[in-house]
ZAMARGU-4260 file (C-alpha; in steps of 0.2 Angstrom, whole numbers, plus 5000, padded with zeros to 4 digits):
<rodrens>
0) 4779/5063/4796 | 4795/5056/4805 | 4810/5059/4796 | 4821/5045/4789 | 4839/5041/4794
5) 4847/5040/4776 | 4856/5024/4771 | 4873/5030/4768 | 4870/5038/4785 | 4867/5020/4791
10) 4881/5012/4782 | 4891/5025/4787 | 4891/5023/4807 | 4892/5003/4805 | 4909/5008/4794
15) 4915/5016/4809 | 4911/5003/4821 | 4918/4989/4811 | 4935/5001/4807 | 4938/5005/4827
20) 4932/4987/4832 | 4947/4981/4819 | 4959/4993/4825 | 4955/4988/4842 | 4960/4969/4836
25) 4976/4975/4827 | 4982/4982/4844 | 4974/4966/4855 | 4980/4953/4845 | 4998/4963/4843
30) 4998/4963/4863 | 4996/4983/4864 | 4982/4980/4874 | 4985/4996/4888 | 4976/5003/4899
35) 4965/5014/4890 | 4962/5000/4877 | 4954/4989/4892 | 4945/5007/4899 | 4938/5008/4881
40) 4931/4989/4879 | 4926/4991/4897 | 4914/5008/4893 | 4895/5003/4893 | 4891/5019/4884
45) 4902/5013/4867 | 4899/4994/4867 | 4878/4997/4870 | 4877/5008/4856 | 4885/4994/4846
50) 4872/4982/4835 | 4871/4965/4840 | 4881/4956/4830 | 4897/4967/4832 | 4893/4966/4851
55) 4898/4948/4848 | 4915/4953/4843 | 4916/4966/4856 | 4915/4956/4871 | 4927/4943/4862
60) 4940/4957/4863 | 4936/4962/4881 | 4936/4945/4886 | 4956/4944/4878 | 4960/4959/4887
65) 4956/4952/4902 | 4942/4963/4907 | 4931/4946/4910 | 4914/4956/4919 | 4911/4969/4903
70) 4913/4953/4892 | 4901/4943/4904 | 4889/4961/4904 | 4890/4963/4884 | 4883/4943/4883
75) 4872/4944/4897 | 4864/4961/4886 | 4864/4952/4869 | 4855/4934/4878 | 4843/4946/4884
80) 4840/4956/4864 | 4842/4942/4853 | 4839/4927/4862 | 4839/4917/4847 | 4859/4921/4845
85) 4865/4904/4848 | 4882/4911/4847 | 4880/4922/4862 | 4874/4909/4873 | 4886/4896/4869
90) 4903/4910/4872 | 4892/4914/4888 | 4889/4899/4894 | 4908/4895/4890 | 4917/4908/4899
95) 4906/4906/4914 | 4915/4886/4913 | 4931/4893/4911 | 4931/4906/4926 | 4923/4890/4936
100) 4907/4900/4941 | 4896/4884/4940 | 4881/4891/4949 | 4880/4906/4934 | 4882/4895/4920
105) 4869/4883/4928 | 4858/4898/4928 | 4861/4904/4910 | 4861/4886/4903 | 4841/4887/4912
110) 4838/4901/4903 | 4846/4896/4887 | 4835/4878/4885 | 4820/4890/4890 | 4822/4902/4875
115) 4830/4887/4862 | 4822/4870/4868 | 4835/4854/4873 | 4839/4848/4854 | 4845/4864/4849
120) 4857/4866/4866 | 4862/4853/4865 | 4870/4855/4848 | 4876/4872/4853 | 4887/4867/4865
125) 4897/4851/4865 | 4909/4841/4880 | 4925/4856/4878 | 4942/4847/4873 | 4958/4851/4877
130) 4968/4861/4865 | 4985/4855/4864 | 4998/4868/4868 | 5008/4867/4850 | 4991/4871/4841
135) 4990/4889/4848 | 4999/4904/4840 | 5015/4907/4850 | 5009/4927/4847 | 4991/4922/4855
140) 4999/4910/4870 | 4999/4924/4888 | 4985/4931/4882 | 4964/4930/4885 | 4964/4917/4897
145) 4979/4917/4907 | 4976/4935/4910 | 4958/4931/4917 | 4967/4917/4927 | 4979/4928/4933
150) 4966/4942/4941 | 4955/4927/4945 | 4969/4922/4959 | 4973/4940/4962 | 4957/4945/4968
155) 4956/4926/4977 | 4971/4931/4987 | 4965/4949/4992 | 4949/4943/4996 | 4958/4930/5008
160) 4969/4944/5017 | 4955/4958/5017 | 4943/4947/5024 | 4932/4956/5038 | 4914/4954/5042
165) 4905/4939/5036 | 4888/4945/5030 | 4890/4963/5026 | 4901/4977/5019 | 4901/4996/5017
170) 4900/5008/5002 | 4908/5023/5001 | 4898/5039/4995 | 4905/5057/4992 | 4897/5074/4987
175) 4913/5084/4985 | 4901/5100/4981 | 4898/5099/5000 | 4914/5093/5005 | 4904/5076/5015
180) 4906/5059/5011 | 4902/5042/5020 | 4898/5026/5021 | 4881/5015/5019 | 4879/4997/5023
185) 4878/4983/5011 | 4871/4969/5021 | 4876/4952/5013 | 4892/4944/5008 | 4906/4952/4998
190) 4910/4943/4980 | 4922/4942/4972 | 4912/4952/4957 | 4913/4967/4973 | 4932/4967/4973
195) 4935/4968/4954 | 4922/4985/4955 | 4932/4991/4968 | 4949/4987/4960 | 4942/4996/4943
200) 4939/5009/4955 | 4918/5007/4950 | 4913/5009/4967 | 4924/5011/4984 | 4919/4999/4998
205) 4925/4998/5016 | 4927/4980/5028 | 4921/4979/5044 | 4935/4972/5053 | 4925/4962/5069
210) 4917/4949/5063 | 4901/4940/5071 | 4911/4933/5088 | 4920/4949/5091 | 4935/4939/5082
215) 4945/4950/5068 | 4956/4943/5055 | 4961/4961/5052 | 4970/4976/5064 | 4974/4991/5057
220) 4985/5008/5063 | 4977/5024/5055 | 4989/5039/5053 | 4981/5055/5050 | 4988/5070/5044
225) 4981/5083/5057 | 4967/5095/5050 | 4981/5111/5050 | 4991/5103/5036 | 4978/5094/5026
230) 4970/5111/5017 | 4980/5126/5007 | 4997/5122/5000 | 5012/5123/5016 | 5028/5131/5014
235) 5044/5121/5012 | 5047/5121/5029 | 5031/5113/5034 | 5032/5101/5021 | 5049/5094/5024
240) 5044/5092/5042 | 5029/5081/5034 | 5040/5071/5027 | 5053/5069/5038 | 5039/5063/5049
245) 5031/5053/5039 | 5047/5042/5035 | 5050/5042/5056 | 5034/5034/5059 | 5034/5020/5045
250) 5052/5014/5050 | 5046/5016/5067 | 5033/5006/5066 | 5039/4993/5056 | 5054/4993/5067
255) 5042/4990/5084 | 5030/4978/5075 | 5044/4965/5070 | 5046/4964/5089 | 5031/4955/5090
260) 5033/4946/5074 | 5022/4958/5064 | 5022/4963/5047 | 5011/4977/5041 | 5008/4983/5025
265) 5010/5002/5023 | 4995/5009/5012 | 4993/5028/5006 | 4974/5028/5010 | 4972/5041/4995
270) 4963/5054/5007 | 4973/5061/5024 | 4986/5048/5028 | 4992/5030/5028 | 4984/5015/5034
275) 4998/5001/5043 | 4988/4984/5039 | 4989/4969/5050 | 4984/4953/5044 | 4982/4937/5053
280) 4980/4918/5044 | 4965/4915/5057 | 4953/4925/5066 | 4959/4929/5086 | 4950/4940/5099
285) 4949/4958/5094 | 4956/4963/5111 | 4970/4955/5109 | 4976/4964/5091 | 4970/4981/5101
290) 4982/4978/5114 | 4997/4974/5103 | 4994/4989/5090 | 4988/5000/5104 | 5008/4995/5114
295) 5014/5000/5096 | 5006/5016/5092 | 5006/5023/5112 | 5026/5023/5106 | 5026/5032/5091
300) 5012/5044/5094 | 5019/5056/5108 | 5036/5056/5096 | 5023/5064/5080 | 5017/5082/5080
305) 5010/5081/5063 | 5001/5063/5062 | 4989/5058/5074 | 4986/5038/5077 | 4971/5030/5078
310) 4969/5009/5080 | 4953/4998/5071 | 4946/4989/5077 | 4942/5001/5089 | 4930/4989/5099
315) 4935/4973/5110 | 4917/4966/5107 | 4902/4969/5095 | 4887/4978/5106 | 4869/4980/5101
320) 4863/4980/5082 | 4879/4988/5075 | 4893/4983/5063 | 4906/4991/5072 | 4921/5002/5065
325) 4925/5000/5047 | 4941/5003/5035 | 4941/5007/5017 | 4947/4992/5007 | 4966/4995/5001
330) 4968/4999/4981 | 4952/5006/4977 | 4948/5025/4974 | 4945/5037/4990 | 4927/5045/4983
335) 4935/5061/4996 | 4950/5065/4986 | 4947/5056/4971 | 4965/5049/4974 | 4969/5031/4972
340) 4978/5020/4987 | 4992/5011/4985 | 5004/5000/4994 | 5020/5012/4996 | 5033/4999/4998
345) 5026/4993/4978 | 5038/5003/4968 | 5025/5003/4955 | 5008/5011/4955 | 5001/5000/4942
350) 4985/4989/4948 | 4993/4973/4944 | 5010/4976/4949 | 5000/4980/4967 | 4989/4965/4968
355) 5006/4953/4963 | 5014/4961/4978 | 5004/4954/4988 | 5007/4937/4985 | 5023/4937/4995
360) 5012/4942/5009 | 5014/4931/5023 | 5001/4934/5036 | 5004/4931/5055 | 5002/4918/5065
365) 4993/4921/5081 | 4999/4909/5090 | 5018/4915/5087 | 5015/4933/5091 | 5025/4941/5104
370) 5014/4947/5119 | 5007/4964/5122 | 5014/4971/5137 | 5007/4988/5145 | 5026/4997/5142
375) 5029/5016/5147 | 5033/5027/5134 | 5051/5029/5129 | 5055/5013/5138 | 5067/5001/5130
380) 5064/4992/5111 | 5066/4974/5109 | 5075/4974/5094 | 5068/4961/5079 | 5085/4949/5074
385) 5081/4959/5057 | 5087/4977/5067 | 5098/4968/5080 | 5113/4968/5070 | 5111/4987/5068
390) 5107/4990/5087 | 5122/4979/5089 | 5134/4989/5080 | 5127/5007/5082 | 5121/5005/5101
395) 5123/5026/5101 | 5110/5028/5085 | 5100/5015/5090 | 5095/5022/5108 | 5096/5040/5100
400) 5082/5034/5086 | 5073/5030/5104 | 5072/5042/5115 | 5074/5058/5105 | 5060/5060/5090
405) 5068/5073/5083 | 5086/5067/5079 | 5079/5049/5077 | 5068/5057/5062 | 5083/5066/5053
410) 5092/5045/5056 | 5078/5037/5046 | 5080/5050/5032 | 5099/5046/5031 | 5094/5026/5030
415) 5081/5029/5018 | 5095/5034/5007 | 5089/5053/5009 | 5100/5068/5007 | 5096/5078/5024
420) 5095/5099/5022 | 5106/5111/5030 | 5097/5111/5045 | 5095/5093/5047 | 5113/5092/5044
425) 5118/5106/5056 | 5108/5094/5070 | 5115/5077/5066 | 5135/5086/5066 | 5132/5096/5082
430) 5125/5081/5090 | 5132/5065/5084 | 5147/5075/5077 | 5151/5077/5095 | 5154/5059/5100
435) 5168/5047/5102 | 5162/5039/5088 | 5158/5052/5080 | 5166/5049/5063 | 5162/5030/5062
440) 5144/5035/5065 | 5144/5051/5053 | 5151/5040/5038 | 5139/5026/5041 | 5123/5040/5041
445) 5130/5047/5025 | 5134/5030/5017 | 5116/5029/5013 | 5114/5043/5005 | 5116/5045/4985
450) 5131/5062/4985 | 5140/5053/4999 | 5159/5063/5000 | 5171/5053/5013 | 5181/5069/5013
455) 5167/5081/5014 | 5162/5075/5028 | 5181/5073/5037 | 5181/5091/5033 | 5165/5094/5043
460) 5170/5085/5057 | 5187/5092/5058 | 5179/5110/5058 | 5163/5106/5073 | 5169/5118/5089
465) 5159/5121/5104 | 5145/5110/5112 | 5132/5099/5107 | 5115/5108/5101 | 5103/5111/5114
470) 5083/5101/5113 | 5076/5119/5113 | 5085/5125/5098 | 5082/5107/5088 | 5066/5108/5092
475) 5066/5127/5083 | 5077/5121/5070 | 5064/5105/5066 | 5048/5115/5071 | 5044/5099/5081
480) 5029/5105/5092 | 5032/5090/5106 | 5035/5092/5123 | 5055/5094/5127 | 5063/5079/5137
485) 5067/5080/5156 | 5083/5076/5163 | 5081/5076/5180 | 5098/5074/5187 | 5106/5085/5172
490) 5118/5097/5176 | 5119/5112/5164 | 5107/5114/5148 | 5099/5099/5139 | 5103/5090/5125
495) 5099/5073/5115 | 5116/5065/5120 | 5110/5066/5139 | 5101/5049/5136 | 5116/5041/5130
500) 5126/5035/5145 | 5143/5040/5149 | 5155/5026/5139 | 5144/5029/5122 | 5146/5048/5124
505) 5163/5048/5124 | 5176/5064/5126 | 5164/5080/5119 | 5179/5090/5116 | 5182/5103/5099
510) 5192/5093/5086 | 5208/5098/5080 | 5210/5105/5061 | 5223/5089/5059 | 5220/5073/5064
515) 5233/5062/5060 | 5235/5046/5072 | 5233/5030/5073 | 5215/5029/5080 | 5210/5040/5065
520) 5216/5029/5054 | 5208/5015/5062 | 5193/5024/5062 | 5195/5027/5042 | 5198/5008/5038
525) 5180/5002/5052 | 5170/5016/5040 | 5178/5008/5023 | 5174/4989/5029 | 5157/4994/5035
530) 5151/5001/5018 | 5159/4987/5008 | 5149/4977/5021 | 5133/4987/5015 | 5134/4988/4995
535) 5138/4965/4998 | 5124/4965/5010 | 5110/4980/5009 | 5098/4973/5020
</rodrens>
């Protein structure tokens, strides 16, 4: 004999749902809808243990938070149970209206009229009228369905940035037991359903970036944190030259991609790197965007010792049956790591502050790029107007940023307002201390940085004695692992001010304890005018 659930058992359980479904109202309705309110509405496992007609109420809620597919899936599940539910069908048939998704309303509407006949549809769902704005709660107003709108056009505009291949996608697969993960094919279109998955982080997919013609609206710049670095936890010293690398190559590249009118957006790929993404408003020959990110890596990489480079797409044509290379899609999770991506220059991490920031995203034009010209390495930058003022008025930092990786690394630190260590500092004193300039230049470096002393740094220029640091000793100093630069018609031992010619140099003499002239003080007011300059002006 099967044994009975008791009544108050029974009554019991539906109390609970109908007390956390309330709670749940209080906090939507009061607009503390969070993040784990929505995780919670969003869940299968709670809402399908619900009975139907608290289901009802369930996907009304999800639906006001903005989580629109669990609403559309709660519906779908009651149409299915309790067909006769002429409630379910009419809020179903109505959201699909609202989100404009005529094809799946038509289809619902079919199976409605199958399961409820014509006169009893027809009563269930009559012409929608416009609610006038004054009738609706001021408290209720930003709330259901100008959050749906609002991911509606997010995802629109991610979907019209990331667009790669035209008839198939990737899905990414882990098994982290065996430390392997991949990538399976999904051959038809990607929806706009795909990219809500992947931006709830549900599944992970990748784009292929050449499209049917071997055109790409899509180039991206991979940069991989070598395999020595990626496993164990690293000292400090290994982990300051990581970063100190890290912020070279991003101002790098930004820096060398504005010379050919190109913008990228900087993404943490949540696995070994960053991804630099290029996207352009129209599709243009894939050889074309290789040559112009290959001329912008083949600059950067032989200045990096700790990231390696790597450009997508990595064919000029499609050959065969293939798909050619792919990239994980920006914002979702890497099934590797288990780490989100995100778009560093966002200052915050939260999903939709992300997918706002891309609405100012301005994609290029291809037919106003600058051309990709086979240039040498360390030959000469055309500087972007938005760096031309800087090259202008720092011609010494400029060409030092240039030619020597590792004093142009402890540069960008300085101008990404970072505080540099003591051997960084010991670098940038015994190298651009030492020149004519020297305290115009020091003072502008240290401007940027949030414990800036004007007479802490006098006192170190006052006290610098000898001659400039050699590259073999920066190099140890930096643990920089390139090759060290040639000078062929150098006389003595090397160092980074060789590359500068003879009028930037200046007099590398020892300083005097006291300096108390006219050029000094000269030199004071230009260092005063130029940091008003910058707190007016910061860009």
């Amino acid at each position: 004999m099967k044994p009975q659930v008791a009544p108050e058992r029974t009554r019991r359980t539906d109390t609970d749902f109908r007390l956390a479904i309330a709670t749940l109202e209080k906090k939507v309705l009061a607009g503390e809808d969070g993040e784990k309110t929505r995780r919670v509405l969003a869940n299968p496992r709670i809402y399908s243990a619900l009975p139907d007609n608290q289901r009802l109420r369930w996907a009304g809620l999800a639906q006001m938070c903005g989580e629109v597919e669990a609403a559309l899936a709660i519906l779908d599940t009651i149409n299915r149970s309790s067909p006769q539910n002429h409630q379910a069908w009419r809020d179903h048939i109505a959201l699909l209206r609202i989100l404009d998704r005529q094809n799946d309303a038509a289809r619902v509407l079919a199976l409605a009229r199958r399961q409820l006949g014509d006169t009893t549809l027809a009563d269930l769902l009559p012409p929608v009228a416009a609610v006038p704005s004054d009738s609706v709660p001021s408290n209720t107003r930003p709330g259901a369905f100008d959050r749906l709108r609002r991911r509606e056009r997010q995802i629109q505009r991610y979907m019209s940035l990331f667009g790669g291949r035209e008839d198939a996608f990737a899905r990414q697969w882990a098994d982290r037991a065996k430390s392997s993960q991949g990538y399976v094919p999904v051959r038809r279109p990607m929806s706009a359903t795909d990219i809500a998955d992947h931006l709830k982080s549900r599944f992970t997919y990748g784009v292929y970036l050449l499209r049917a013609d071997s055109t790409t609206r899509l180039g991206v710049i991979d940069a991989d944190l070598i395999p020595a670095f990626r496993k164990g936890r690293q000292d400090s010293d290994t982990r300051r030259r990581i970063y100190r690398e890290k912020t070279f190559m991003m101002s790098r590249i930004k820096e060398l991609s504005a010379g050919y009118r190109l913008t990228p957006l900087v993404e943490f790929s949540g696995g070994k790197g960053f991804h630099f993404w290029y996207c352009f408003q129209e599709p243009i020959p894939a050889a074309r965007v290789r040559d112009l990110l290959n001329t912008i890596a083949r600059q950067v990489s032989s200045d990096l010792s700790a990231f390696t480079l790597e450009i997508f797409p990595k064919q000029d044509r499609l050959g065969g049956k293939g798909f050619g290379n792919l990239v994980k899609l920006p914002l979702g999770i890497h099934r590797g790591s288990g780490k989100p991506s995100v778009f560093v220059d966002c200052a915050d991490r939260g999903i939709d502050a992300q997918l706002d920031f891309l609405a100012n995203v301005v994609p290029a034009d291809p037919k106003a790029l600058g051309n990709a010209e086979k240039i040498e390495p360390k030959a000469s930058v055309v500087a972007h107007p938005r760096w031309q003022q800087w090259t202008d008025d720092f011609p010494e930092l400029a060409r030092l940023c240039e030619c020597c990786a590792p004093l142009g690394q402890i540069i960008c630190l300085c101008r990404e307002g970072r505080t540099p260590s003591q051997r960084e500092e010991r670098i940038l004193f015994q190298t651009v201390g030492m020149l004519g300039r020297a305290k115009t230049l020091m003072h502008h470096l240290y401007s940027f940085t949030p414990d800036y002393n004007p007479h802490w740094v006098d006192f170190r220029l006052s006290r610098l004695r000898g001659t400039p640091l050699g590259c073999r000793r920066i190099h140890s100093l930096m643990n920089h692992a390139a090759d060290l630069c040639v000078f062929p018609h150098a006389d003595g031992y090397a160092h980074p001010l060789r590359h500068l010619d003879k009028d930037a140099m200046g007099e590398i003499a020892p300083r005097s304890e006291k300096t108390e002239n006219l050029n000094d003080a000269l030199e004071h007011l230009q260092s005063a005018m130029d940091r008003v300059r910058h707190f007016i002006n910061p860009d």
